[in-house]
N, C-alpha and C positions, 0 to 999 in steps of 0.2 A: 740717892742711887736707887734706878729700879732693882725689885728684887727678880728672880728667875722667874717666881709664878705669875708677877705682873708683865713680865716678856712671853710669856706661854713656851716657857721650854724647861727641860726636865735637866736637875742634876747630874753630871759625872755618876755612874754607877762605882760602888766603892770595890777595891783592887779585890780577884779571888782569893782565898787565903792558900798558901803556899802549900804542897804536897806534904803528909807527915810523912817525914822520909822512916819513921820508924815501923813501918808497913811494909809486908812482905820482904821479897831477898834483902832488898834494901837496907833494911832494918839489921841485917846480922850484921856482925864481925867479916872482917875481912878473911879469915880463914875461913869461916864457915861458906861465905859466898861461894868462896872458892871450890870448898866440898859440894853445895849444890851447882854449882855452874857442871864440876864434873861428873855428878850421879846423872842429872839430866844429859850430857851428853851421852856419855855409857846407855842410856835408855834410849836414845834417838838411834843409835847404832845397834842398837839389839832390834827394835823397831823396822830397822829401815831392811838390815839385814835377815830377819824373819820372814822380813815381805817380798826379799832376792829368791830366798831359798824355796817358798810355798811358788812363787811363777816361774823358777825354772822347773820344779817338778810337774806342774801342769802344763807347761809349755809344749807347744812339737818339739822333738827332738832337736839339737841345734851341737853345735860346736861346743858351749859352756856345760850343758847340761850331758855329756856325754864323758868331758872330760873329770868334770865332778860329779858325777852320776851317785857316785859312793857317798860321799861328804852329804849331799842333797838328802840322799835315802836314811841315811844317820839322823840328820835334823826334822826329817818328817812324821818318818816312822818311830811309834804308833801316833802318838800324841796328836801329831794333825796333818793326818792322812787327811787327804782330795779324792774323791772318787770321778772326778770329772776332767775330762781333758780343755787345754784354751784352746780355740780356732780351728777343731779336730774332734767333733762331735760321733760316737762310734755307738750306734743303738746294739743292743744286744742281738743279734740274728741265731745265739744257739739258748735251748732250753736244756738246764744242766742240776742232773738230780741228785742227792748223795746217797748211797745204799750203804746198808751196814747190814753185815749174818755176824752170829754171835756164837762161838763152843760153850755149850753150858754144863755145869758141873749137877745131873740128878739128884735126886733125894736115893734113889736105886743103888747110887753107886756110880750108873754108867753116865757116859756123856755123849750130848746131839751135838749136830748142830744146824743150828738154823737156816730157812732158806732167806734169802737178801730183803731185808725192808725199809723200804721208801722212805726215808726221812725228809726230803723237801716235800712229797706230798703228801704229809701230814700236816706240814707248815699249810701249802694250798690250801687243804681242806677245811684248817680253823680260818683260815683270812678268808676263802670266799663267800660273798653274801653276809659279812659282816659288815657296817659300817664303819665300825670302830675296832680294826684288829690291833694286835698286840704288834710292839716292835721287836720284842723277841721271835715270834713270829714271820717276819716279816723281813727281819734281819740278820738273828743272831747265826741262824746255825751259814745264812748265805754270805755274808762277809767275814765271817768266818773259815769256811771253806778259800774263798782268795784267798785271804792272807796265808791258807795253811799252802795249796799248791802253786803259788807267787813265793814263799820263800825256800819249795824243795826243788833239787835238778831231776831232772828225767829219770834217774835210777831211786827217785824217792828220798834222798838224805837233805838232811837238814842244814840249809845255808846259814851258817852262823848263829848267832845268839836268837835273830828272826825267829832262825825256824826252828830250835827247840821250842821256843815260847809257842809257836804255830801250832803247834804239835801237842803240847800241855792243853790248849785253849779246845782242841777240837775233840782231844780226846776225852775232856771234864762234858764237854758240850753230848757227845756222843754217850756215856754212861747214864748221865741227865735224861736222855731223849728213852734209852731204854728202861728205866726205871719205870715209866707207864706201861709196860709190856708183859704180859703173862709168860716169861720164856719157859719154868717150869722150874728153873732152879738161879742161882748165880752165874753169871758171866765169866770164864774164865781166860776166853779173849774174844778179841773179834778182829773183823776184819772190814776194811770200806774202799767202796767201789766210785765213781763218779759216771754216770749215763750220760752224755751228751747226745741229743736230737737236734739238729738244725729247723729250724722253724718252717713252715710249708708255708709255700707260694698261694697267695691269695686268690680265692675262686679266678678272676679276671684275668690270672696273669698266665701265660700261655710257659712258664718258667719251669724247667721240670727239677727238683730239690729234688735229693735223697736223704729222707729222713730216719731211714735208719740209725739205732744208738748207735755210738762206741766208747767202748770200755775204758778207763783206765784204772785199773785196778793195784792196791796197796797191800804190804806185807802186811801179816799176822802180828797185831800187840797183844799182848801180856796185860790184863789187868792189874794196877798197882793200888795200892790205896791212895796217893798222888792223884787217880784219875775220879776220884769219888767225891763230887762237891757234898755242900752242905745237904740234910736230909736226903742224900743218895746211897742207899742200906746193901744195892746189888743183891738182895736175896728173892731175886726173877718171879715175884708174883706181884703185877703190875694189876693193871685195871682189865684189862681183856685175854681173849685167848688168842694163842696162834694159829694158824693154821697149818697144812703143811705145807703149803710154795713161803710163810714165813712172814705172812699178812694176820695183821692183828682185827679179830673183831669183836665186839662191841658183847661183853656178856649183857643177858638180857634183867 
């Protein structure tokens, strides 16, 4: 009898060897399968429903997202907040500044108080012409700010658990900001304003904007010790002087 190599053709490749069924799920017990069958699902459903809740809040307004509007703002906020809208792109058109004057308690005895200073543009001032600004900078005291006037109503009170926390975050935010400030003593309150200017129509554009601010201004806080982060001493001798409109400048 010929053999195969005298016929010119190749042996049967030999059978693969069978899966080791003792790898992966496979491999458990039947109650444990069972337990992974169900964490994995439990995860697909938290998964699929995380990924509900983050598009309807970016979503345009709609039927679902108006009638769970609460539920939606529960699961987002803070943890993962959207700053963007889907399919409803909306550029900023107003430029919005936050002011803060401060009552401060003298070395004299008596007490001032200060006139309004500019706390976004001081944030301006350190980002322009830097290539590499800070996020703090750039962010903290501005989203900030939403959060704090997104979770109060119109007469200023604070909507739920939101806007206490709003309110903690802006006010630690606010003490911080003044600690670089020569005020002349401690802070005994203060108070904060918002400027809003609408942005001006471009040379070309024949559009007449009124860019005049407008105010919305906020009750008088009480300094607490609550409002004092870390390294924040509040004993009003910062880096510069005041002046008296309440602008800080640069000792030489």
């Amino acid at each position: 009898m010929d053999s195969y190599d005298d016929k010119g053709e190749n042996p049967e490749p030999p059978p693969a060897p069978a899966p080791d069924p003792s790898q992966g799920i496979a491999g458990l017990s039947f109650r444990y399968q069972v337990a992974a069958a169900l964490a994995l699902a439990v995860v697909g459903l938290v998964a699929v429903g995380h990924v509900a809740m983050v598009f309807l809040h970016v979503a345009p307004d709609n039927t679902v997202s108006k009638k769970y509007g609460e539920q939606v703002g529960d699961w987002v906020f803070p943890e993962f907040e959207q700053n963007w809208k889907l399919f409803a792109p909306n550029p900023l058109q107003q430029n919005i500044a936050v002011e803060v004057r401060a009552e401060v308690d003298r070395a004299d005895g008596s007490s001032g108080t200060t006139g309004w200073i500019n706390l976004t543009a001081e944030d301006g001032a350190a980002i322009r012409g830097n290539p590499l600004p800070s996020h703090v900078d750039q962010n903290e005291l501005r989203r900030g700010w939403d959060f704090f006037v997104n979770s109060h109503d119109d007469k200023a009170r604070p909507e739920g658990l939101r806007g206490q926390l709003s309110e903690s975050y802006i006010r630690r935010i606010v003490m911080l900001r003044l600690e670089s400030h020569d005020l002349g003593g401690p802070v005994e309150r203060f108070q904060l304003r918002s400027a809003t200017r609408s942005v001006a129509a471009p040379p070309w554009s024949d559009e007449k904007i009124n860019t005049k601010p407008g105010y919305r201004v906020f009750p008088w806080w009480t300094v607490t010790p609550e409002d004092l982060s870390e390294g924040v001493r509040n004993q009003g001798a910062g880096t510069g002087d005041v002046t008296a409109d309440g602008r800080t400048e640069a000792r030489g």
